[in-house]
N, C-alpha and C positions, 0 to 999 in steps of 0.2 A: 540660570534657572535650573533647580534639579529637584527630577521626580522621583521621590523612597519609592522602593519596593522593600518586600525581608530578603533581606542577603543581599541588596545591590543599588546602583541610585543611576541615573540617566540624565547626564547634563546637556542641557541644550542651552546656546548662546547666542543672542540678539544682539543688536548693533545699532545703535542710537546712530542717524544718519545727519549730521549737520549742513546746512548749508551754509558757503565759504563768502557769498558776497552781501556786505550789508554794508546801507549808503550813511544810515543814519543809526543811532540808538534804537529810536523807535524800531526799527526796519529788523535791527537786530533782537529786538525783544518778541516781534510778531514772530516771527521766525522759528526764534528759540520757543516760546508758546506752541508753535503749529511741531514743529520737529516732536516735541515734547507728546503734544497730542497722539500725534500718529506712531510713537513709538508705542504709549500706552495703551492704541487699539490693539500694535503686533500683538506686545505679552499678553494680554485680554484674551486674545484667539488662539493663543498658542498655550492657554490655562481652559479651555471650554472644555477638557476632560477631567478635570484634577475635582477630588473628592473635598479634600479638605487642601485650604492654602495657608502660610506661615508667612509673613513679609517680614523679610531680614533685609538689613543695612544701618547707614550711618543716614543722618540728616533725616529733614523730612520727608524724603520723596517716595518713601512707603506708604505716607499718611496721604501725598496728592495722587497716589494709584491707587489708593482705597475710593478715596473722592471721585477721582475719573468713573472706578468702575459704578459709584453708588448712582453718579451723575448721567452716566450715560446708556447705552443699551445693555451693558454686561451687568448688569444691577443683582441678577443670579448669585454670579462670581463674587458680588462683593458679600453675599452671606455666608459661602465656602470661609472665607478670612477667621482662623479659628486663635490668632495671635498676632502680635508682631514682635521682635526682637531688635533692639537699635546696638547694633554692634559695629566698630570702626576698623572699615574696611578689614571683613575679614578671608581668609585664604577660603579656595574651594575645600581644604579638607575639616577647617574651621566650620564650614555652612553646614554641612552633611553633619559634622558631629552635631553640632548644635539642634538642628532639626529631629535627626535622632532621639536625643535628649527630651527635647518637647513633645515630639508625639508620644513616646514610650508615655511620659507623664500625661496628655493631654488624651491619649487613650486607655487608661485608668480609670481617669475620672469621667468618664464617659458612660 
């Protein structure tokens, strides 16, 4: 996760926390659900300052952290969401650029 400022950006990093023992499928898919969840409150709380948000990556799981946040108490945060960007796995200095890019353009049109 990284916060722009002008001149500099501030990356902070989360850690999806798995649990190692599952009996069954089922057992594994609750699991993977609840992990999933509770990683989504981290970033939630760890964005309760941020003005404007941008979700970048690959696959859907921008679009199930828009949902979590609309679904759940961060409901706020989820109207911060000024874009999303689906790009395949890209470097930290790929994110920044790109981000960059978009606010320049997305506070223009503002």
């Amino acid at each position: 996760m990284f916060a722009l400022h002008p001149g500099e950006f501030e990356e902070t990093k989360l850690k999806r926390h798995e649990l190692k023992h599952h009996n069954t499928a089922v057992d594994k898919a609750q699991n993977n659900h609840k992990n999933l969840e509770k990683f989504f409150h981290e970033v939630a709380q760890s964005l309760d300052q941020a003005h404007e948000i941008l979700l970048i990556g690959p696959g859907d799981a921008k679009i199930h952290f828009q949902k979590h946040l609309e679904g759940h108490h961060h409901a706020g945060l989820a109207g911060k969401i000024v874009g999303t960007e689906t790009v395949d796995h890209p470097t930290d200095g790929q994110i920044v650029a790109l981000a960059r890019k978009f606010f320049k353009k997305h506070l223009q049109l503002v």
